[in-house]
FIMISE-849009 format. One line per field, with one value per atom (N, C-alpha, C): residue number from 1; residue in three letters; x, y, z. Coordinates in steps of 0.001 Angstrom, whole numbers, plus 500000, padded with zeros to 6 digits. Example, Ala and Ser with C-alpha at 12.3 -4.5 7.8 and 13.67 -1.06 7.14 Angstrom:
k: 1, 1, 1, 2, 2, 2
r: ala, ala, ala, ser, ser, ser
xx: 513190, 512300, 513200, 512850, 513670, 512900
yy: 494310, 495500, 496700, 497750, 498940, 500030
zz: 507800, 507800, 507800, 507080, 507140, 507870
This chain:
k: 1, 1, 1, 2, 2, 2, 3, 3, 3, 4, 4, 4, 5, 5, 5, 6, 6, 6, 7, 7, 7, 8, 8, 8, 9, 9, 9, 10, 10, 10, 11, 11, 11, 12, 12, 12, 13, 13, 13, 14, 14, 14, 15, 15, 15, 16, 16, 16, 17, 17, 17, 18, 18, 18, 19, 19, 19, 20, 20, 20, 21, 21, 21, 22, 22, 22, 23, 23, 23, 24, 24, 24, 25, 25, 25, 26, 26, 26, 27, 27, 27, 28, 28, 28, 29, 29, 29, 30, 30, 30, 31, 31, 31, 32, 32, 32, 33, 33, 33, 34, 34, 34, 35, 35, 35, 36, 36, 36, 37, 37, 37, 38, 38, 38, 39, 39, 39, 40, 40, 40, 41, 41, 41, 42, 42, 42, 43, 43, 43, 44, 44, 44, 45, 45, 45, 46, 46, 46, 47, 47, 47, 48, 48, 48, 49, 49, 49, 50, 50, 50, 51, 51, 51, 52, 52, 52, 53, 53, 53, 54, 54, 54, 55, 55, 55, 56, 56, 56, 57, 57, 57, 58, 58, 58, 59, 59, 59, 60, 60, 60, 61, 61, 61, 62, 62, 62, 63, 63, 63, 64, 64, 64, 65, 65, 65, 66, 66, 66, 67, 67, 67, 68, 68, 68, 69, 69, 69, 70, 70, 70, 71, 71, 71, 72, 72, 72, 73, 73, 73, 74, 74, 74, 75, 75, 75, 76, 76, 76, 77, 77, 77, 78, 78, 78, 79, 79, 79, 80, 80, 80, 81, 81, 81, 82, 82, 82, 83, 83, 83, 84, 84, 84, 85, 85, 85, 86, 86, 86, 87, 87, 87, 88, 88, 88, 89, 89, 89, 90, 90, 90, 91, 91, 91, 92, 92, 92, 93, 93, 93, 94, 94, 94, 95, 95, 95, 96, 96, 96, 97, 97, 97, 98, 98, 98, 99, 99, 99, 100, 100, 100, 101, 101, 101, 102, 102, 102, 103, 103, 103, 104, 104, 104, 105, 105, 105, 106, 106, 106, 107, 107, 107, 108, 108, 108, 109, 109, 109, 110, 110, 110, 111, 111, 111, 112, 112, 112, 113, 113, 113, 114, 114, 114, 115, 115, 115, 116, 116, 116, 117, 117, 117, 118, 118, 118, 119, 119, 119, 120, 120, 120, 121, 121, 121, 122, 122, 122, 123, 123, 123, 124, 124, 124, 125, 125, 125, 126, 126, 126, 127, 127, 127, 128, 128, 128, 129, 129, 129, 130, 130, 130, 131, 131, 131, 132, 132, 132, 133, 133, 133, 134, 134, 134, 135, 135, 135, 136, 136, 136
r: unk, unk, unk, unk, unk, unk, unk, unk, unk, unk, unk, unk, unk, unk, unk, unk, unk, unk, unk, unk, unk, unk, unk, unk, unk, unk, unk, unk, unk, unk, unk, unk, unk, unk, unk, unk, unk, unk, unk, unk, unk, unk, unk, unk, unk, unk, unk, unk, unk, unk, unk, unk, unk, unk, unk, unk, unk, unk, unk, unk, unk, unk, unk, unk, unk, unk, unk, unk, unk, unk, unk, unk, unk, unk, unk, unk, unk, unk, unk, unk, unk, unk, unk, unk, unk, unk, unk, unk, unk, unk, unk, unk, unk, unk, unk, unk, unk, unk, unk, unk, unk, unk, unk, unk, unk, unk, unk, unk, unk, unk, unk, unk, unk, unk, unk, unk, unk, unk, unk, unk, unk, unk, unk, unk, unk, unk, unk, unk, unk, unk, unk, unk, unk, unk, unk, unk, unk, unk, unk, unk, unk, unk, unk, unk, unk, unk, unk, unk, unk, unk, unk, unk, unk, unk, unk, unk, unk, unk, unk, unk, unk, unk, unk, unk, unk, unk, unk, unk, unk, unk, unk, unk, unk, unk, unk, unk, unk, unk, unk, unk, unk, unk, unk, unk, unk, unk, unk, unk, unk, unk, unk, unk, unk, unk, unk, unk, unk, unk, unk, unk, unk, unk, unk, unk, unk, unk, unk, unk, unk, unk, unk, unk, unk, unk, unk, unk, unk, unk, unk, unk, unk, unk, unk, unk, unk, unk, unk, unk, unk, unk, unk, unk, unk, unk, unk, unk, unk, unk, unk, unk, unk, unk, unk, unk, unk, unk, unk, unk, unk, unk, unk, unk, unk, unk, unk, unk, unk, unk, unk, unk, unk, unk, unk, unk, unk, unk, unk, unk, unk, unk, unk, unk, unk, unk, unk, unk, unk, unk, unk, unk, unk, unk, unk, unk, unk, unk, unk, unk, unk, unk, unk, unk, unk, unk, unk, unk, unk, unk, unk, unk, unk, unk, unk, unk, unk, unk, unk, unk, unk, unk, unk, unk, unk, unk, unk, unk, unk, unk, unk, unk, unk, unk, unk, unk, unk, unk, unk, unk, unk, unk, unk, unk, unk, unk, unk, unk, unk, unk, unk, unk, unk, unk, unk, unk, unk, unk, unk, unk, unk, unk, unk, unk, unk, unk, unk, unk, unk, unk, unk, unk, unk, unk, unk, unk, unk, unk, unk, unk, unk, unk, unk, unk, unk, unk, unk, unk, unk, unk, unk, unk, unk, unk, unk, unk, unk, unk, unk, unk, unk, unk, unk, unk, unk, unk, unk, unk, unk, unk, unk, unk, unk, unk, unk, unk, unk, unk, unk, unk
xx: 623011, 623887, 624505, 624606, 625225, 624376, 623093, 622143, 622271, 622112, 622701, 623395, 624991, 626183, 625789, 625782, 625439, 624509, 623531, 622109, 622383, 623231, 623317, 622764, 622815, 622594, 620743, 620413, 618793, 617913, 618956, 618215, 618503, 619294, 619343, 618314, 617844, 617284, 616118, 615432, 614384, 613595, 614679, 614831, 614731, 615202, 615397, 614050, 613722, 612132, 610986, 611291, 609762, 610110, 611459, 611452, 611264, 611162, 610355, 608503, 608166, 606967, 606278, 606916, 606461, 607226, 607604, 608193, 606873, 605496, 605092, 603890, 604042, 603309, 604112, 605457, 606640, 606340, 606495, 606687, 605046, 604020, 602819, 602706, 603285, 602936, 601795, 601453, 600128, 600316, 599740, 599612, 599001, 598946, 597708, 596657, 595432, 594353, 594285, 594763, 594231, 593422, 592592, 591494, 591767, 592013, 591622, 590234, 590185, 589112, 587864, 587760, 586695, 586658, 587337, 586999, 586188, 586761, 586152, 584810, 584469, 582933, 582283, 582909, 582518, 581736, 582347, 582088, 581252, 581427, 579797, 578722, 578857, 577539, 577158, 577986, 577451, 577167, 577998, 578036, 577923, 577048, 576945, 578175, 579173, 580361, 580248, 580781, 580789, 582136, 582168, 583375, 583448, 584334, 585460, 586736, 586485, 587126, 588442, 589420, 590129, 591134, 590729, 590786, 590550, 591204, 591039, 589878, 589092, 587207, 587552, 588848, 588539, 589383, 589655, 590127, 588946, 588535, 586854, 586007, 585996, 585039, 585511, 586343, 587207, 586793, 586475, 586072, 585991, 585124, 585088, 584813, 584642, 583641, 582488, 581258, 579971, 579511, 579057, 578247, 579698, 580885, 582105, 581300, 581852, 581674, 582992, 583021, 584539, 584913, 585445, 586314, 587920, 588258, 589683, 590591, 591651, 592737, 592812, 592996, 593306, 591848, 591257, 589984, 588976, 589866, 589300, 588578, 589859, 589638, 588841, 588216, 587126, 585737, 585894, 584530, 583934, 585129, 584549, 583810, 583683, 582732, 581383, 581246, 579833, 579717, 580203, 580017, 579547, 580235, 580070, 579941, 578470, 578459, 578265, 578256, 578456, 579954, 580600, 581963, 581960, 580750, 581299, 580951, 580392, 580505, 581670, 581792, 583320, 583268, 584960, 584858, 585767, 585830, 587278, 587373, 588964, 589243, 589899, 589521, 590326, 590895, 591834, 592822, 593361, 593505, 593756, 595133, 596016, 597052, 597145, 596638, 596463, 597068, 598524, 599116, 598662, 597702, 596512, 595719, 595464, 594042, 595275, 596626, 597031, 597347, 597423, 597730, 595967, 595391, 593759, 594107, 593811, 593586, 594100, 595659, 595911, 595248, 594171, 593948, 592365, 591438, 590558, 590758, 591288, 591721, 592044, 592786, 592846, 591413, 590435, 589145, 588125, 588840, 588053, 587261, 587566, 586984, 587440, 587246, 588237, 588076, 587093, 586879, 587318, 588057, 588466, 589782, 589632, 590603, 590932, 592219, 591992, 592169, 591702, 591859, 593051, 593724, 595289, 595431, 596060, 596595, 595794, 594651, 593683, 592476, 592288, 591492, 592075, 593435, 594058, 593710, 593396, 593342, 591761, 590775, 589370, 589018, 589523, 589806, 590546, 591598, 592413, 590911, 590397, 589492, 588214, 588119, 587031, 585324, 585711, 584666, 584484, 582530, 582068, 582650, 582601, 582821, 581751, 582009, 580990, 581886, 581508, 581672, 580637, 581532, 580828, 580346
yy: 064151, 063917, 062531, 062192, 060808, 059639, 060079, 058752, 058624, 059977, 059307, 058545, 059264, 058315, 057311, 057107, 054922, 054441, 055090, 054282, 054870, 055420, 055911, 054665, 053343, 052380, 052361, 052472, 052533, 053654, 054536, 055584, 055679, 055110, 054831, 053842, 052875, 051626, 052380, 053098, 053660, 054666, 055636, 056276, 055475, 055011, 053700, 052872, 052319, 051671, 053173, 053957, 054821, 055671, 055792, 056157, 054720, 053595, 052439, 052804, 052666, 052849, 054096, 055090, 056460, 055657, 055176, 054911, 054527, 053796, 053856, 054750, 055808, 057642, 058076, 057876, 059130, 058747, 057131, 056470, 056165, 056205, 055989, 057923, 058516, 059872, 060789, 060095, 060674, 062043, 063212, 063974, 064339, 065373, 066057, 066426, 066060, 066354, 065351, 064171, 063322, 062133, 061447, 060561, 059257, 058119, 056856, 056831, 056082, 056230, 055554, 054817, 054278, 055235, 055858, 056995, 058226, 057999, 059089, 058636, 057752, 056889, 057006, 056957, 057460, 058489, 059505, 061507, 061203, 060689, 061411, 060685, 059569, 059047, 059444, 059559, 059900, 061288, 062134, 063420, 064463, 063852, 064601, 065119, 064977, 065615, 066183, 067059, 067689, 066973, 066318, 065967, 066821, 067430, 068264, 068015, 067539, 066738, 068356, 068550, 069640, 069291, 068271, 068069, 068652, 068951, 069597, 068915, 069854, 069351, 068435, 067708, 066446, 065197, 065235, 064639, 064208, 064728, 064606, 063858, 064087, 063679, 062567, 061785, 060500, 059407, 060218, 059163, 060146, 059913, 060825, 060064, 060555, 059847, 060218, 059134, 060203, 060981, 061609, 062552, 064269, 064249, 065113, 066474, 067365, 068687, 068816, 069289, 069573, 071096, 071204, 072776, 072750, 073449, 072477, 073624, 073119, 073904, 075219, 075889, 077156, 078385, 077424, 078035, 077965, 077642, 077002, 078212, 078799, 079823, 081257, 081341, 081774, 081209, 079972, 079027, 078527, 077997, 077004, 077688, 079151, 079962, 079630, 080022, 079791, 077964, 077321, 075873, 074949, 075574, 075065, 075922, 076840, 077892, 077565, 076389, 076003, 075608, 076489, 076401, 075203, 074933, 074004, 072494, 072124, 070637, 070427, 068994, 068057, 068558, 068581, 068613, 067891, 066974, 066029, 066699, 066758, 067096, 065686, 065955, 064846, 065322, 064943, 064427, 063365, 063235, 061680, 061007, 062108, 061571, 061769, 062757, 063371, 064418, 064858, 066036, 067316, 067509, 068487, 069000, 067827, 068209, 068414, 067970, 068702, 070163, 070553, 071895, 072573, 072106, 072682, 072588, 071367, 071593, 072933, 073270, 074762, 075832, 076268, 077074, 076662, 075485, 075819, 076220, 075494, 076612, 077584, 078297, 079651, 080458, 079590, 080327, 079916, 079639, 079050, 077970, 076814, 075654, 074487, 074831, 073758, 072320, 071919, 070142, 069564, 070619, 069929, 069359, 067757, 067384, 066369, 066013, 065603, 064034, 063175, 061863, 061349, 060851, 060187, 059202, 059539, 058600, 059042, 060044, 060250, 059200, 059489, 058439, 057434, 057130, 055801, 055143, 055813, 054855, 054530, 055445, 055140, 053750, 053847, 052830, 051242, 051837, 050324, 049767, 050395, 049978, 049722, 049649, 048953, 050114, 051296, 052166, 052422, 052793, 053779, 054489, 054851, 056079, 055888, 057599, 057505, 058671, 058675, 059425, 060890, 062042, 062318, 062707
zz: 433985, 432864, 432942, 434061, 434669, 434115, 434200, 433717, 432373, 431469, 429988, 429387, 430153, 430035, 429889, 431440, 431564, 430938, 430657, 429595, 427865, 428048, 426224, 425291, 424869, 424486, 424667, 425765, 425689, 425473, 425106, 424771, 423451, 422977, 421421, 421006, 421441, 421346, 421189, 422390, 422229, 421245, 420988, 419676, 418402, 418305, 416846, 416991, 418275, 418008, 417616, 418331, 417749, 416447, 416184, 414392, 413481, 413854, 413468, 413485, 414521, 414460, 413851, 413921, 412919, 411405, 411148, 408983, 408548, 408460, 407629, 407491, 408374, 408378, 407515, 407639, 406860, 405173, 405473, 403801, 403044, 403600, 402608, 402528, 402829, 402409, 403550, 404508, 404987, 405528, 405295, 405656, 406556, 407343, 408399, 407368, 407620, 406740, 405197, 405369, 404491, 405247, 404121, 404424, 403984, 403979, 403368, 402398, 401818, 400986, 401944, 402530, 403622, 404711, 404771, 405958, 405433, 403707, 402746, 402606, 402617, 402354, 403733, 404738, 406429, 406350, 405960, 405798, 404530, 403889, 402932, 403543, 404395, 404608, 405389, 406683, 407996, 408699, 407128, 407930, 406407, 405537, 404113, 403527, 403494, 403312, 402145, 400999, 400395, 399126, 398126, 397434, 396024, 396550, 395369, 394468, 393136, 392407, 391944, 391649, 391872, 390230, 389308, 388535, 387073, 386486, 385553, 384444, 383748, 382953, 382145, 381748, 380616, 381717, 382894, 383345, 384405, 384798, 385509, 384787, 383209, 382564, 382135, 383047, 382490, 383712, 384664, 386279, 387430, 388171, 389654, 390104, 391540, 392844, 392394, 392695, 392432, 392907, 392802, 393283, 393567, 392816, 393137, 392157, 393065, 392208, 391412, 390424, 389497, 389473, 390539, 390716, 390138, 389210, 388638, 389847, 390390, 391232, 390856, 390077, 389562, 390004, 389630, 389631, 391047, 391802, 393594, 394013, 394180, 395142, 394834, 393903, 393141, 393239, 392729, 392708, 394205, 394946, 396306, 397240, 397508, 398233, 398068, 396312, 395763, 396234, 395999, 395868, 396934, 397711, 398960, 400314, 400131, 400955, 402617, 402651, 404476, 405253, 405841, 406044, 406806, 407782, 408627, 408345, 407002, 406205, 405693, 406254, 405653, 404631, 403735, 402464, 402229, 401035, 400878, 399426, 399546, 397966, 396957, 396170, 395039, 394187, 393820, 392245, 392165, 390635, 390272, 390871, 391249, 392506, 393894, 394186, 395481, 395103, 394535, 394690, 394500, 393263, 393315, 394624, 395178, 396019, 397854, 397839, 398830, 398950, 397219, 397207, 397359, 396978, 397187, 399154, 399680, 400974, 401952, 401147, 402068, 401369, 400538, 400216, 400377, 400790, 401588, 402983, 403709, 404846, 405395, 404235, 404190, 403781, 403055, 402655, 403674, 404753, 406395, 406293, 405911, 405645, 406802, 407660, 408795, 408505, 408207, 408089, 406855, 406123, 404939, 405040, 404042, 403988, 402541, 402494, 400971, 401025, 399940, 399868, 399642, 400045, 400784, 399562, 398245, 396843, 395784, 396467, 395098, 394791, 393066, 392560, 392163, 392480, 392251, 393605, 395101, 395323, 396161, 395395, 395600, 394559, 393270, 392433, 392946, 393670, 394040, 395652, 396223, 396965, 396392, 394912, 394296, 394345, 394813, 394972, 393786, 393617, 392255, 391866, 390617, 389859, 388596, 388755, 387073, 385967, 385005, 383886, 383517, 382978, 382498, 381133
């Protein structure tokens, strides 16, 4: 208890540098189970990944990733069995903000999908990294 006392000051110091180094995890939003969009381009190339647009049918038909299946959120946990009948392929989810596809990510996991994870800003920010999209 004695060593606190006298070091209280560096144990504040220390505290205050590593809630520094954790702020820009807390403040870009990153979650457990999100992707960068180049990490997202990683997993479909290197490991076939599976992309699930979680977007509702006129909002899909406005821009995807290519090659995205369009499962709209509501309708997930019904459809993604049939869709993607190999549990143990990556799956990244999308929406045009992310907030969609974090609420998809706990409800593939619950439908035993372990490698899934969702794209970290959405299609804003497969777009701000200059990646394809197509229309449909």
């Amino acid at each position: 208890m004695k060593f606190f006392i006298d070091n209280w000051m560096l144990i504040g110091i220390a505290l205050a540098s590593g809630g520094m180094l954790m702020w820009p995890l807390i403040s870009s939003g990153m979650v457990a189970g999100s992707l960068s969009a180049s990490g997202a381009v990683q997993l479909i190339n290197r490991d076939k990944a599976v992309v699930i647009d979680v977007s509702e049918v006129e909002e899909f038909a406005t821009g995807h990733v290519v090659g995205a299946k369009n499962i709209p959120l509501s309708q997930l946990e019904e459809k993604l069995p049939s869709a993607v009948k190999n549990k143990d392929l990556p799956l990244i989810l999308v929406c045009p903000s992310g907030a969609r596809a974090n609420r998809a990510l706990a409800l593939a996991k619950k439908l035993g999908y372990p490698q899934a994870q969702c794209l970290a800003g959405g299609l804003k920010s497969w777009k701000e990294a200059n990646l394809p999209l197509e229309k449909a």
